[in-house]
N, C-alpha and C positions, 0 to 999 in steps of 0.2 A: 759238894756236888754229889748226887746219885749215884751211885752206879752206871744206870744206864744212862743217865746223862753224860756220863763218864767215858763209857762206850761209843756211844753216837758221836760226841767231841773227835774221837782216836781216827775213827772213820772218816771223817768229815776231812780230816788233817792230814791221814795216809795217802804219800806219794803213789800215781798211778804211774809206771814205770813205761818209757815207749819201747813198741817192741819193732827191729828191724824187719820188715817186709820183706827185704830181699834174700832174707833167711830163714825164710818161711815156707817150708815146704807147700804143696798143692794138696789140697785135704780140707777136712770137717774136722773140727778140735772141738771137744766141752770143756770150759771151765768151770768154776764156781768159786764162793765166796760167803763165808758164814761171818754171819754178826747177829747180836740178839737171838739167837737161837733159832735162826732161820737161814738156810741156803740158798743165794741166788745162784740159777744154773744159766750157762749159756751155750749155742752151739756156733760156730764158728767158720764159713767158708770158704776158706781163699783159694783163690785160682793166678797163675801168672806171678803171683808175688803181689796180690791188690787182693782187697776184703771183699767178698763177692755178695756175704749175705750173713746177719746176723740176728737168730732166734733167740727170744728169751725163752727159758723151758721152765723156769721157777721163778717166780717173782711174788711178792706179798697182793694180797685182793684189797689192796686200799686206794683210795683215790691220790695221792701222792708218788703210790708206788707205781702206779699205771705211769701218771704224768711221766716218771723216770725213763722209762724205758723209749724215753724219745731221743735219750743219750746214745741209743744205739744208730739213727741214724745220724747223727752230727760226726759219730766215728765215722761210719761207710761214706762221707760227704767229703770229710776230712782225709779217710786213709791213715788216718793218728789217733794214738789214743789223748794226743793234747788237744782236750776240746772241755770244753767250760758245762758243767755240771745243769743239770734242767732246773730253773731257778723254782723253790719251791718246794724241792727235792733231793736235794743237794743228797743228804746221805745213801737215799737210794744209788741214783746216779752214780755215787763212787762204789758203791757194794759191785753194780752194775759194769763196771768199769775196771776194779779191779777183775771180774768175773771173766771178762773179754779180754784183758792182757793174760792171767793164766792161761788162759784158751790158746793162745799165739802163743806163748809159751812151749807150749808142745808140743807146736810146730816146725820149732827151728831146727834144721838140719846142724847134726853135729860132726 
């Protein structure tokens, strides 16, 4: 297998981790998430302990990668990050998604 075949597989496969809401501070968080040599960024903002609103700030100019970025409202719909990948897109979608758990991430009150 390729490399980046290699890589895409690892992504495709990497666990998207749920993050507790209700320890989540009130705030705007960025994440992001590098694969192939590109950054997805995202911004993040909860209010109350619930996802209030989710920007993509980086994302690739393809037609798949757009598609992806539909994972971010099945989050907001959901309030979780277990939600099933944009069919099509799948890799995006988890770059996308890990992108949005690191973002909650550093939100949590310690």
């Amino acid at each position: 297998m390729r490399p980046a075949f290699e890589e895409q597989e690892k992504v495709r496969k990497m666990p998207i981790n749920e993050v507790d809401l209700s320890r989540v501070s009130d705030g705007s968080y960025r994440g992001d998430f590098s694969y192939g040599g590109f950054t997805y960024e995202v911004e993040v903002s909860v209010k109350d302990h619930k996802i209030e609103g989710i920007e993509i700030l980086r994302n690739r100019e393809s037609k798949h990668a757009k598609k992806a970025e539909g994972v971010a409202e099945k989050v907001l719909e959901a309030q979780s990050l277990k939600v099933d990948a944009v069919t099509g897109a799948t890799t995006t979608s988890k770059a996308l998604l890990k992108a949005i758990e690191n973002a909650l991430t550093k939100g949590i009150e310690r």
